[in-house]
Short mmCIF file of the C-alpha atoms (twelve columns), coordinates in Angstrom:
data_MODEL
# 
_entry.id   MODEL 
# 
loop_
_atom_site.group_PDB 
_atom_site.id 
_atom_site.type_symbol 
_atom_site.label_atom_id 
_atom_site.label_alt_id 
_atom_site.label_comp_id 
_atom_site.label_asym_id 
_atom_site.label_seq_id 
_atom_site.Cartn_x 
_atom_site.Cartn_y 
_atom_site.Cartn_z 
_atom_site.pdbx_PDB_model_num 
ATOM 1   C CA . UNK A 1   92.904  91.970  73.397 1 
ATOM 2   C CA . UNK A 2   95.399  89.217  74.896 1 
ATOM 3   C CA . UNK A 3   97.977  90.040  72.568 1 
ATOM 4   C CA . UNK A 4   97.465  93.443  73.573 1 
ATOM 5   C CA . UNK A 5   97.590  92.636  77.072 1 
ATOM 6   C CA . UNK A 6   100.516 90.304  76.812 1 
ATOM 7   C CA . UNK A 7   102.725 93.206  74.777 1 
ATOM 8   C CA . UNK A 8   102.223 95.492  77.619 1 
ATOM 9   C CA . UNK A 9   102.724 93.084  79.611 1 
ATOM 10  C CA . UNK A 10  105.993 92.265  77.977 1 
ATOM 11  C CA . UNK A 11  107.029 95.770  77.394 1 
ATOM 12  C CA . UNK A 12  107.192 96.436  81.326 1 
ATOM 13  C CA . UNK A 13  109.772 93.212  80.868 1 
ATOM 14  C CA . UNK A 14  112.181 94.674  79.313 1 
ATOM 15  C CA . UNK A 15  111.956 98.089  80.984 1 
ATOM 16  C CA . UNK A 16  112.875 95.879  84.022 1 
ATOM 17  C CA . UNK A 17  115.847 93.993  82.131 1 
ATOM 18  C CA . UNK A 18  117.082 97.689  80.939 1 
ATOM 19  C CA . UNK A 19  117.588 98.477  84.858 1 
ATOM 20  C CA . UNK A 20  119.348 95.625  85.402 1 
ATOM 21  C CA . UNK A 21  121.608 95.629  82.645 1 
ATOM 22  C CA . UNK A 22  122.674 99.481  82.758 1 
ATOM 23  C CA . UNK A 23  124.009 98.119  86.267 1 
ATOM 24  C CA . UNK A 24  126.818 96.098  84.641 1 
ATOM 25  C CA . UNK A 25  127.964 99.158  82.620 1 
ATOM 26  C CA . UNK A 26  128.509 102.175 85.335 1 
ATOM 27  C CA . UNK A 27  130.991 103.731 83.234 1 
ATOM 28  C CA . UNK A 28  130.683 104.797 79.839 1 
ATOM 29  C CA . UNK A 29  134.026 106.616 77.794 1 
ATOM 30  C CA . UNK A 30  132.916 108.242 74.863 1 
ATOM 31  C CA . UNK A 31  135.993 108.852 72.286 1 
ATOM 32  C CA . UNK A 32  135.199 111.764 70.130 1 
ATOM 33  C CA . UNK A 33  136.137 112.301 66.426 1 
ATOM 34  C CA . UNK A 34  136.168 114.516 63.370 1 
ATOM 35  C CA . UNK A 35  132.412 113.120 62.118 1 
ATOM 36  C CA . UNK A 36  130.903 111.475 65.331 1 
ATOM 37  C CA . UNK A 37  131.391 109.625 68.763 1 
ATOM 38  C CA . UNK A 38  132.262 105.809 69.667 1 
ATOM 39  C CA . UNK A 39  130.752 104.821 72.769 1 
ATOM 40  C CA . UNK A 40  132.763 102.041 74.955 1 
ATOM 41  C CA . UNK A 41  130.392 100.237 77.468 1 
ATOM 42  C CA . UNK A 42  131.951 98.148  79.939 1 
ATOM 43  C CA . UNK A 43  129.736 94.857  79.891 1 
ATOM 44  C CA . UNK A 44  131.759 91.891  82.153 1 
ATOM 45  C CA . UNK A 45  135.558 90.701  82.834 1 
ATOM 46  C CA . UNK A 46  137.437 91.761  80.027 1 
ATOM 47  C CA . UNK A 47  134.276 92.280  77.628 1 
ATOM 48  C CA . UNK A 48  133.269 96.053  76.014 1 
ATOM 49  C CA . UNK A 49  131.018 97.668  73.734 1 
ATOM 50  C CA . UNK A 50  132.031 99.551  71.046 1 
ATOM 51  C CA . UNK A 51  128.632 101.555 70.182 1 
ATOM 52  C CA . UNK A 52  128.069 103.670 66.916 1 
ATOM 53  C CA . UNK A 53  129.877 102.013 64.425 1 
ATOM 54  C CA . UNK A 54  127.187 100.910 62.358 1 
ATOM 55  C CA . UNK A 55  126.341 97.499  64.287 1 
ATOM 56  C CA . UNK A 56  127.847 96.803  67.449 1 
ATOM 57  C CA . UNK A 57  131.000 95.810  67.909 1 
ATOM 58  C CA . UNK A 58  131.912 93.210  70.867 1 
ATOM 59  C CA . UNK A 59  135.865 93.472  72.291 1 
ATOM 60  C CA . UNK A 60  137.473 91.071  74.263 1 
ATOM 61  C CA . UNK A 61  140.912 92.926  75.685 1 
ATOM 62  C CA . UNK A 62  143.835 91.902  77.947 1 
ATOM 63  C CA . UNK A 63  147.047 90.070  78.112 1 
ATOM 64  C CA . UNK A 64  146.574 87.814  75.012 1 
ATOM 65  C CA . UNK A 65  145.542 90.804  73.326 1 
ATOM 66  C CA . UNK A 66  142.142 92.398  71.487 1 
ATOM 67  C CA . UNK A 67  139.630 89.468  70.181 1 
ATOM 68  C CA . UNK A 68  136.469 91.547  68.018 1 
ATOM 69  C CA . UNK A 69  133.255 90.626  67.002 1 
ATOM 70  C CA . UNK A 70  132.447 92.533  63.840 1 
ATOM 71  C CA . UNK A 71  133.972 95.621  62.409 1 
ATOM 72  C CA . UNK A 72  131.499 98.078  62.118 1 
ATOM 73  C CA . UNK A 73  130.744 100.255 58.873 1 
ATOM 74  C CA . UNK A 74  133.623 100.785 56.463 1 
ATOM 75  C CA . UNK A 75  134.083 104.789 56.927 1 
ATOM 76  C CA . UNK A 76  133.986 103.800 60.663 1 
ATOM 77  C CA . UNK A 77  136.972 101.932 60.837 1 
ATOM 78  C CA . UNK A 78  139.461 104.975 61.793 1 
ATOM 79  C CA . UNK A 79  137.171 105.646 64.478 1 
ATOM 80  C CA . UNK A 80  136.734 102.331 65.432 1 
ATOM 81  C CA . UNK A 81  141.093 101.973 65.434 1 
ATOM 82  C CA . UNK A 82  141.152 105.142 67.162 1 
ATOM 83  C CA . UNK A 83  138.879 103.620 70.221 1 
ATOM 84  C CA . UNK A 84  140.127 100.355 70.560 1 
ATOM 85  C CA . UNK A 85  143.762 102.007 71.180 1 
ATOM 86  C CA . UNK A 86  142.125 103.842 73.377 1 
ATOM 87  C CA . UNK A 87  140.768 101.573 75.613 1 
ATOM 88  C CA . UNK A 88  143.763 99.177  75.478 1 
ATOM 89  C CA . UNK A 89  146.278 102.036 76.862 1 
ATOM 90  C CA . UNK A 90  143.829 103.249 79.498 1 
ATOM 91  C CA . UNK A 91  143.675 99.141  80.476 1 
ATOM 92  C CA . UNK A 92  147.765 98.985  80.103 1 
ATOM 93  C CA . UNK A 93  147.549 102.070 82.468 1 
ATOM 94  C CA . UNK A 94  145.249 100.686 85.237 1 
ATOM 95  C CA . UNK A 95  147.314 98.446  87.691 1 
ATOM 96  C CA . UNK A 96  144.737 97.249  90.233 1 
ATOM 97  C CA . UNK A 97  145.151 94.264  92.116 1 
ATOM 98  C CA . UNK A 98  142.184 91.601  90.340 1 
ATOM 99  C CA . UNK A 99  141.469 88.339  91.084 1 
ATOM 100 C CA . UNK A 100 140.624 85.720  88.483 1 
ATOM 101 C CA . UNK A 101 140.286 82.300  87.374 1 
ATOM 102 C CA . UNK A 102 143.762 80.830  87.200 1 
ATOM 103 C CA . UNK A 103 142.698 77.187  85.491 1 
ATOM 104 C CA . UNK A 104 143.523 74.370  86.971 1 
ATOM 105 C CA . UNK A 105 145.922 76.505  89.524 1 
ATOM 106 C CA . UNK A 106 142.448 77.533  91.538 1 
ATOM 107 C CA . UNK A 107 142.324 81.255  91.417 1 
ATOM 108 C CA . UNK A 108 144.194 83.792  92.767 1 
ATOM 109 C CA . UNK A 109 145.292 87.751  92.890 1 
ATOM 110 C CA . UNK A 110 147.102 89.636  89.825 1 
ATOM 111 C CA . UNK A 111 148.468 92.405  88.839 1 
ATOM 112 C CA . UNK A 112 146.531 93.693  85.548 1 
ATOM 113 C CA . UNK A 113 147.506 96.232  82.400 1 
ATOM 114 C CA . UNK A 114 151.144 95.533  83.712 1 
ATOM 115 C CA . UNK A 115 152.459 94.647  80.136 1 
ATOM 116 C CA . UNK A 116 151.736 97.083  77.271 1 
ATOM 117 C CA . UNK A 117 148.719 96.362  75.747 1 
ATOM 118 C CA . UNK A 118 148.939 93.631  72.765 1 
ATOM 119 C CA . UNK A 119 147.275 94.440  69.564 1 
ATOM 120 C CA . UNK A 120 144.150 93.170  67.664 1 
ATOM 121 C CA . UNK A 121 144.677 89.989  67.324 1 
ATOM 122 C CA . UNK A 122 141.456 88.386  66.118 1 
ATOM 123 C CA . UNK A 123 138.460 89.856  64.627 1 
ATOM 124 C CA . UNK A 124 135.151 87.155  64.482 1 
ATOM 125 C CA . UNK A 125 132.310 88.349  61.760 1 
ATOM 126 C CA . UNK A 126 128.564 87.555  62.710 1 
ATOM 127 C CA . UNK A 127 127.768 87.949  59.039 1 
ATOM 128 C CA . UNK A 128 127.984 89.634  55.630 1 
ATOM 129 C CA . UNK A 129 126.102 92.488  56.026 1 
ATOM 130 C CA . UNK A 130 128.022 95.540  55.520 1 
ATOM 131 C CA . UNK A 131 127.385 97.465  58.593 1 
ATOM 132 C CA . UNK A 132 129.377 94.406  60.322 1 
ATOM 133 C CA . UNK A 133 132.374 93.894  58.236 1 
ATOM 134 C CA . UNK A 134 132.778 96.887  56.563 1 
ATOM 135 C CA . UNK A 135 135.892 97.735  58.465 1 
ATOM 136 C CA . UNK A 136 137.848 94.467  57.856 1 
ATOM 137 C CA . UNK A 137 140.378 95.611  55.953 1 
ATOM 138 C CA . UNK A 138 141.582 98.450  57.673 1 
ATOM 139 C CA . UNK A 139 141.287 96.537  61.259 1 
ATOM 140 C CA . UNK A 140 142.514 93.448  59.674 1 
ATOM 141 C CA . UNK A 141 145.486 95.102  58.242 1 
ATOM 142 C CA . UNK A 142 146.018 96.815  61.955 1 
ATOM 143 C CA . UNK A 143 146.588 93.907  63.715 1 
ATOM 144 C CA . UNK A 144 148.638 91.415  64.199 1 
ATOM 145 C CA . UNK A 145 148.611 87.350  64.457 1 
ATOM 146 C CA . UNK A 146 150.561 85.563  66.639 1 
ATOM 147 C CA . UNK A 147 151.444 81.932  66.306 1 
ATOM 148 C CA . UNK A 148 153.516 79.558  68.971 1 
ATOM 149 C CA . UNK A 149 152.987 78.044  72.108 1 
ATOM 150 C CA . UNK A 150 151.069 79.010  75.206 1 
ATOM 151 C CA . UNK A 151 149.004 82.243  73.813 1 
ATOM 152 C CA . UNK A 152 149.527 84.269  77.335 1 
ATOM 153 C CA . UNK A 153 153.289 84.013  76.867 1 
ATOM 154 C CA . UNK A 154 155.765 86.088  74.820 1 
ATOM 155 C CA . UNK A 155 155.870 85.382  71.022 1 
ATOM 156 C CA . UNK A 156 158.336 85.871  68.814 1 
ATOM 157 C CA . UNK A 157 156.180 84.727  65.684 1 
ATOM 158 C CA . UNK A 158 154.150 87.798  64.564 1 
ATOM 159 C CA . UNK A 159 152.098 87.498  61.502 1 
ATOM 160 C CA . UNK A 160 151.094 90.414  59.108 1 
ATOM 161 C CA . UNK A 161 147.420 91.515  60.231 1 
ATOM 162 C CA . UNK A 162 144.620 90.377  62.268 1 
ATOM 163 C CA . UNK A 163 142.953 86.608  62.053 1 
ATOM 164 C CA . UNK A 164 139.546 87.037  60.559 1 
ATOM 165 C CA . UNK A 165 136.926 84.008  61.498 1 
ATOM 166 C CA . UNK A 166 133.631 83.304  59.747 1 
ATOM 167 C CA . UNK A 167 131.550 80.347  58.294 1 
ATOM 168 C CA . UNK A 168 132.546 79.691  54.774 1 
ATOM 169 C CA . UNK A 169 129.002 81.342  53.705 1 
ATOM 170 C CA . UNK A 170 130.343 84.675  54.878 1 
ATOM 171 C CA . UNK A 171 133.582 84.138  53.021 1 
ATOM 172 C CA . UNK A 172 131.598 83.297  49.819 1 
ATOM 173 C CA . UNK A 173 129.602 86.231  50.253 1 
ATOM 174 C CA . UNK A 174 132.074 88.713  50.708 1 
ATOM 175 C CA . UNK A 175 134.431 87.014  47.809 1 
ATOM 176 C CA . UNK A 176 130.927 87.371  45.395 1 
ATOM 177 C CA . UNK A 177 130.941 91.261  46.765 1 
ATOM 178 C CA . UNK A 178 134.691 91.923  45.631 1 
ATOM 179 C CA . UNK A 179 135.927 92.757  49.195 1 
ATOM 180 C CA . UNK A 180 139.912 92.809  49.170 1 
ATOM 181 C CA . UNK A 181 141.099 89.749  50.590 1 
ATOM 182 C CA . UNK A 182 143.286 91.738  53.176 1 
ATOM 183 C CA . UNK A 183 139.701 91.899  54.831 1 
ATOM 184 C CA . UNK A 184 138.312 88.426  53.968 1 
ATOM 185 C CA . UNK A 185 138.011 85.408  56.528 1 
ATOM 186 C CA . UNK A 186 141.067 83.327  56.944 1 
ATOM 187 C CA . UNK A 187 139.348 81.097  59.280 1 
ATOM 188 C CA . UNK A 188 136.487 79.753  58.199 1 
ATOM 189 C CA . UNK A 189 134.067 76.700  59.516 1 
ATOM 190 C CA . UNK A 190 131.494 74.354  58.259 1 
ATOM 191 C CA . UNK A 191 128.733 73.300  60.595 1 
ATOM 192 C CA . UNK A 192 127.624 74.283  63.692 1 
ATOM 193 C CA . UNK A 193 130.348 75.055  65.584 1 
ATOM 194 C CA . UNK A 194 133.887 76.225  65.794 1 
ATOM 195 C CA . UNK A 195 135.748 77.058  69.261 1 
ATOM 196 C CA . UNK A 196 138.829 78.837  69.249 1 
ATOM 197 C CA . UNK A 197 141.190 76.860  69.439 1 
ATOM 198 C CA . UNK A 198 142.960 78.204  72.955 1 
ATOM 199 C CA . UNK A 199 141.524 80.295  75.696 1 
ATOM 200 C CA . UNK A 200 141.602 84.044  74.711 1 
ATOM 201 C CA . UNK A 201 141.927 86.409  77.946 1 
ATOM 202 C CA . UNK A 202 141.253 83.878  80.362 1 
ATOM 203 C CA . UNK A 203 138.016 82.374  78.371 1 
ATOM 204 C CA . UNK A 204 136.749 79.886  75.684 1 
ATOM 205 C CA . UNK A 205 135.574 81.745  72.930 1 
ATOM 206 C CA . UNK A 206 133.105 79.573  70.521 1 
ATOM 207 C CA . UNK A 207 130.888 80.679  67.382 1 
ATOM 208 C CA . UNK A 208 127.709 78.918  66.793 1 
ATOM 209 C CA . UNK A 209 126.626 79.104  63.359 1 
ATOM 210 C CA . UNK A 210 122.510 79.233  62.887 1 
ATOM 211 C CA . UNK A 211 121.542 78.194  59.030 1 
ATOM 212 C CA . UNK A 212 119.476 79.953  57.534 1 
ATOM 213 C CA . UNK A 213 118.547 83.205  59.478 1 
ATOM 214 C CA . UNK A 214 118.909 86.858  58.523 1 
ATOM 215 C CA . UNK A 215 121.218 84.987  56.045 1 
ATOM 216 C CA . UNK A 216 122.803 81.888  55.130 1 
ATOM 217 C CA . UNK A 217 125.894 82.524  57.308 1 
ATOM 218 C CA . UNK A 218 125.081 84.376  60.617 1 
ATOM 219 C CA . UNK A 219 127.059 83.178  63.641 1 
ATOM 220 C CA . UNK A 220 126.654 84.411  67.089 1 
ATOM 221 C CA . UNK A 221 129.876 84.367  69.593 1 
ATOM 222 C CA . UNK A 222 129.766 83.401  73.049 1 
ATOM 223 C CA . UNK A 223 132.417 84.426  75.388 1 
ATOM 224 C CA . UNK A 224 132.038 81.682  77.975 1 
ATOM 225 C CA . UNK A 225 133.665 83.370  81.299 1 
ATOM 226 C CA . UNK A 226 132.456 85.981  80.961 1 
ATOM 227 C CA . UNK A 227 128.901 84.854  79.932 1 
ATOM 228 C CA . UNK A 228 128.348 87.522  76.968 1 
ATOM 229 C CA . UNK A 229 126.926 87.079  73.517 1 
ATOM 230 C CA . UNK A 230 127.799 88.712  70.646 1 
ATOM 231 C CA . UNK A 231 124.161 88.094  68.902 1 
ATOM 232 C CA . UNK A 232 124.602 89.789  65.746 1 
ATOM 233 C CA . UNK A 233 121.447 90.502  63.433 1 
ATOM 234 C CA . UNK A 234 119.733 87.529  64.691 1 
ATOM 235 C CA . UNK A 235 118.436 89.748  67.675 1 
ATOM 236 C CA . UNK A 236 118.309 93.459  67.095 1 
ATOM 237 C CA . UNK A 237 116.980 96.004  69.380 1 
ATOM 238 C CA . UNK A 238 116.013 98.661  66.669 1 
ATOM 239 C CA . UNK A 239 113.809 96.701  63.941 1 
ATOM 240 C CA . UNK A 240 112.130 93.384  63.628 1 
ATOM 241 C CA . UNK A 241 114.066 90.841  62.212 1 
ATOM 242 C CA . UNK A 242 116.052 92.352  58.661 1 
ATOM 243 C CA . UNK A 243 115.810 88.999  56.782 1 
ATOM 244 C CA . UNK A 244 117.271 88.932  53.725 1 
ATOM 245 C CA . UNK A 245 115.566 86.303  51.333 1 
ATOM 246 C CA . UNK A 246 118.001 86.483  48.344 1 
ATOM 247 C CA . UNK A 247 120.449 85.876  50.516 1 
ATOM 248 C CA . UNK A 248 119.365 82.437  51.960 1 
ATOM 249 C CA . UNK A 249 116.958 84.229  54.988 1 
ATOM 250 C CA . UNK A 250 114.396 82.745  56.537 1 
ATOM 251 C CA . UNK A 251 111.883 83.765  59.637 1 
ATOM 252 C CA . UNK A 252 112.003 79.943  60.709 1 
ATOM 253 C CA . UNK A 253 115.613 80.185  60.869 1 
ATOM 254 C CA . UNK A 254 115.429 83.606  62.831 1 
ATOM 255 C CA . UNK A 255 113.372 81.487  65.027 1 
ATOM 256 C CA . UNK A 256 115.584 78.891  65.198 1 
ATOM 257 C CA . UNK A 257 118.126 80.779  66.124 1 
ATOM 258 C CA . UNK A 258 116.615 83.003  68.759 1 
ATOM 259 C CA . UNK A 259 115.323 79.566  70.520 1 
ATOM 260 C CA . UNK A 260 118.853 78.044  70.081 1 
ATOM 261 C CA . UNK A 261 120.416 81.552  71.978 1 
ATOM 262 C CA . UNK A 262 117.771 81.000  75.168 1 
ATOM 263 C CA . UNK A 263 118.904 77.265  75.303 1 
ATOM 264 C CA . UNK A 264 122.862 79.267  75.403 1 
ATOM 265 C CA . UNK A 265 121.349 81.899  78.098 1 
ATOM 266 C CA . UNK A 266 121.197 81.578  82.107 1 
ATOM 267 C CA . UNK A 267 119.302 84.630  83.715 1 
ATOM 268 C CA . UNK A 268 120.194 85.265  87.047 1 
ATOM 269 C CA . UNK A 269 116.455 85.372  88.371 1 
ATOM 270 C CA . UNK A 270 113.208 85.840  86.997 1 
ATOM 271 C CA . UNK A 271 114.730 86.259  83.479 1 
ATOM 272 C CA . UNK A 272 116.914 89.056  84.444 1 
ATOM 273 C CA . UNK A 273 120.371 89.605  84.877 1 
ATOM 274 C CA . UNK A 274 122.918 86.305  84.309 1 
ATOM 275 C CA . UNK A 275 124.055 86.485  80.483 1 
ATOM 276 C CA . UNK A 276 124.137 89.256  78.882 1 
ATOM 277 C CA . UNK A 277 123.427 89.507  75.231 1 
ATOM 278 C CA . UNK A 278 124.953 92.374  72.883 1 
ATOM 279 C CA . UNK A 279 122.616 92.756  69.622 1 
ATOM 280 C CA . UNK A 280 123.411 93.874  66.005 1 
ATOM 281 C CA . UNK A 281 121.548 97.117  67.038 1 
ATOM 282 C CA . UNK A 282 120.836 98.931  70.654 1 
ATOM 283 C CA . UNK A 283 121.078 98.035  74.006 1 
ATOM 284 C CA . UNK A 284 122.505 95.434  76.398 1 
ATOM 285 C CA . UNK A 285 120.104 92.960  76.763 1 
ATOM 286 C CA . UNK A 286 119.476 89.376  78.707 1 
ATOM 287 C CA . UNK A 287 117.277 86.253  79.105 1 
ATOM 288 C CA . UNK A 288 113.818 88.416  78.817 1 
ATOM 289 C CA . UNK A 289 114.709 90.843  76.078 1 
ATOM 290 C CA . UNK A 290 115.662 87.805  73.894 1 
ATOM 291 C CA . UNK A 291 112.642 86.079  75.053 1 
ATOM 292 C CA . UNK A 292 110.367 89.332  74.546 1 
ATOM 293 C CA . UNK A 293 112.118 89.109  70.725 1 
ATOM 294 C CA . UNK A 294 110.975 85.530  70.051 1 
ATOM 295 C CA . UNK A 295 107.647 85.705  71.166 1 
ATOM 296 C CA . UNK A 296 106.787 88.743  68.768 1 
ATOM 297 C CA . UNK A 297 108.434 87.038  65.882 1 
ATOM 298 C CA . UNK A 298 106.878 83.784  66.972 1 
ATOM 299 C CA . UNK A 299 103.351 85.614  67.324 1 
ATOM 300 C CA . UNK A 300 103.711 87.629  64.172 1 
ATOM 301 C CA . UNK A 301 104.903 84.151  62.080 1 
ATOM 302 C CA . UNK A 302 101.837 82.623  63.259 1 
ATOM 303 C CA . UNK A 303 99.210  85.476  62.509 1 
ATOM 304 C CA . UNK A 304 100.220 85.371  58.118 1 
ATOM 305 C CA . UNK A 305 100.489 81.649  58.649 1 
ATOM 306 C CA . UNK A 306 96.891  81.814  59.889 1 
ATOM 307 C CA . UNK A 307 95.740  84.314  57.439 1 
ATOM 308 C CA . UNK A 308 97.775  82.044  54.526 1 
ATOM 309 C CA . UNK A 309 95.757  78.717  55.772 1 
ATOM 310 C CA . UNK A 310 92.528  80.897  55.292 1 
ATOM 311 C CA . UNK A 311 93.096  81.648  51.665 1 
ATOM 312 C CA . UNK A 312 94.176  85.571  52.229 1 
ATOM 313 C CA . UNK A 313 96.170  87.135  49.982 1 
ATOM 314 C CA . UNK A 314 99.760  89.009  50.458 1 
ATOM 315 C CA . UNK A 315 97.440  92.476  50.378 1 
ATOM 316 C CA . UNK A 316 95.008  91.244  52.734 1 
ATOM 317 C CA . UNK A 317 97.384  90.215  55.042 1 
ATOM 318 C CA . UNK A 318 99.267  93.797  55.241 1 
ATOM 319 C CA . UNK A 319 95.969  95.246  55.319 1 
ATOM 320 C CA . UNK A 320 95.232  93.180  58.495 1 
ATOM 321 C CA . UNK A 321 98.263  94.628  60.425 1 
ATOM 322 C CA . UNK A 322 99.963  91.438  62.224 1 
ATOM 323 C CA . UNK A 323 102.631 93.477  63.746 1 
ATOM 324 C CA . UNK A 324 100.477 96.589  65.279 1 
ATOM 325 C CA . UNK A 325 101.131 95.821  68.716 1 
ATOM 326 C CA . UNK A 326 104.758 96.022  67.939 1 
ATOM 327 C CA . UNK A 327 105.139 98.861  65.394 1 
ATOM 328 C CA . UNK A 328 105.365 101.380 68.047 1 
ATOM 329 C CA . UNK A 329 108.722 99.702  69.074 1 
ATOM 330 C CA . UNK A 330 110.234 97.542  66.259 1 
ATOM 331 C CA . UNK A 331 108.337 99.286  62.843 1 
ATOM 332 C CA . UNK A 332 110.155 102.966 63.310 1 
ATOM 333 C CA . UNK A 333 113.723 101.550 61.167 1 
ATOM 334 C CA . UNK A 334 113.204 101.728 57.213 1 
ATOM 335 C CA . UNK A 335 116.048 98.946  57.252 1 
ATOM 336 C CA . UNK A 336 112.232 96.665  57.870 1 
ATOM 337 C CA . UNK A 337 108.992 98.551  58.108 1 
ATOM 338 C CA . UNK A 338 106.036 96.548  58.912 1 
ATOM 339 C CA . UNK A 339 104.733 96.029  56.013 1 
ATOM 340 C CA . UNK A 340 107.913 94.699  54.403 1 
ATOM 341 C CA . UNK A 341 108.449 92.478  57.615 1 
ATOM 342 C CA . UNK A 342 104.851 90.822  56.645 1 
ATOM 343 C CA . UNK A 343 105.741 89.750  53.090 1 
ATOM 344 C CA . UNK A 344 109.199 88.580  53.856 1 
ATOM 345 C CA . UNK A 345 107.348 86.739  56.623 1 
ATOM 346 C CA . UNK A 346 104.965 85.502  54.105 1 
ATOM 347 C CA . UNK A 347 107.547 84.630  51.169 1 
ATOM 348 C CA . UNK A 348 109.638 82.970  53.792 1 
ATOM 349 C CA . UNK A 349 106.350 80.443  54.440 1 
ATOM 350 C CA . UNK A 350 105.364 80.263  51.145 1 
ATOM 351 C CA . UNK A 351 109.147 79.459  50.066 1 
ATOM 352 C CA . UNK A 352 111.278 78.056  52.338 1 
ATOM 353 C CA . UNK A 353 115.044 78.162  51.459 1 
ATOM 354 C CA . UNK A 354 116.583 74.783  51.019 1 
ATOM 355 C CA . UNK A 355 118.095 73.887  54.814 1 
ATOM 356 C CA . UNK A 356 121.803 73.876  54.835 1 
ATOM 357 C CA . UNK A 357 124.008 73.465  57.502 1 
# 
């Protein structure tokens, strides 16, 4: 009955934190097309949503040009094209006096959207899964890199298509799956953590890479400004956790990660507000949501490793239902049903994946 208690308890959380968030996006622009609808959510500074693409896709556009995180679903990718431009000549077209951080010059008032807008310059994958880099190619080969001095200035060096950043896991992976290299990573990283290597619209931009997770290569990207993450699968509103064991998954990474993500986060009060957290899958999220997240996964991961410790089987476990008080809101996505979150729960104890870094 305290679990009980606590889920309600937790659910009334995030119906709080879903208030606060659909604050920071007042205006949503939906771009219609032949075989569905892109939504683009305003989130903070120069930050969007791109929603119904497959997974979320995070934008960063303005002067230096468009930074992405993820590409969506590969028979997405016109769509996806088709909304970016959009939003970067509706920015080129709105000249409002802004004020923002000028560096080490203080800060001061601009002009924005006066230049035409740049093109897709980077594009920053979370993972391999296909619903996030399904559209490399065709973005990839969209865009455009530049190379020179001061990235705000104008370039003469223009490159043929768009940077595409990754750890080297997600290269291997998508080299293993065939994927033409016009869409494969041609930055990649080892370790924990690679920063861009210049401020992109006015902001660090930095990738922290958690081993071991949903895969063996998930990343999440923090815009630093702005104070958004680009979460990936790691956290998903829409399903628990959609670990992938073959692939070098674990549910102590997942918890790792999401634990590693609240160190990242600053809530404004109470756990609400202050960063704001884009998942794979659903809604603008913050401090709570994420919070909410780890303490089912946590609570679920510690029910089979009870059970385990007392000699119950795989069968038994299911058959005990340590995920009911989440079903209602996590078990509706065949991607992970319930049962098939317990046994990859309960292979992931029983056989951890070597630890890499």
């Amino acid at each position: 009955m305290r679990t009980k208690r606590w889920a309600i308890a937790g659910a009334a959380l995030v119906g709080m934190a879903s208030l606060a968030v659909f604050a920071a996006a007042q205006q949503v622009k939906v771009v219609d097309s032949s075989d569905g609808q892109i939504e683009i959510v305003p989130i903070r500074g120069n930050i969007y949503l791109l929603g119904g693409a497959g997974s979320n896709i995070v934008l960063s556009t303005g002067a230096d040009g468009t930074l992405m995180v993820d590409t969506g679903l590969e028979k997405n990718a016109d769509k996806v094209l088709a909304a970016v431009n959009h939003l970067a000549m509706d920015l080129a077209a709105f000249k409002q006096p802004a004020t923002r951080n000028l560096g080490s010059g203080g800060s001061g008032t601009v002009l924005t959207g006066i230049r035409p807008p740049k093109p897709i310059r980077f594009v920053l994958n979370t993972s391999a899964l296909p619903d996030h880099v399904g559209g490399n190619v065709k973005i990839a080969v969209a865009g455009k890199t530049f190379t020179g001095g001061n990235v705000a200035g104008d370039l003469s060096d223009v490159g043929e298509g768009a940077a595409v950043a990754a750890h080297e896991n997600v290269l291997k992976r998508l080299s293993d799956a065939k994927m033409p290299y016009k869409g494969l990573p041609t930055q990649t990283f080892f370790g924990n953590t690679m920063k861009l290597s210049h401020f992109f619209n006015d902001e660090a931009v930095v990738m922290y890479h958690f081993a071991n997770a949903i895969q063996d290569g998930d990343s999440i990207v923090h815009f630093r400004t702005s104070d958004v993450l680009a979460a990936g699968d790691i956290f998903t509103m829409a399903s628990y956790p959609p670990i992938n064991l073959g692939e070098g998954g674990s549910v102590q990474g997942v918890l790792a990660g999401l634990n590693r993500m609240l160190d990242i986060i600053v809530p404004e009060y109470r756990s609400e507000g202050g960063t704001f957290i884009v998942p794979g899958h659903g809604r603008i999220t913050d401090a709570a949501d994420v919070a909410y997240y780890r303490d089912m996964v946590t609570i679920i991961r510690d029910r089979v490793q009870d059970a385990m410790k007392n000699g119950k089987t795989l069968d038994q476990i299911k058959a005990m239902r340590p995920t009911e008080d989440w079903d209602g809101r996590f078990g509706i996505s065949e991607r992970m049903t319930p049962d098939k979150f317990v046994e990859v729960v309960y292979q992931s104890l029983k056989n951890p994946p070597a630890q890499k870094k």
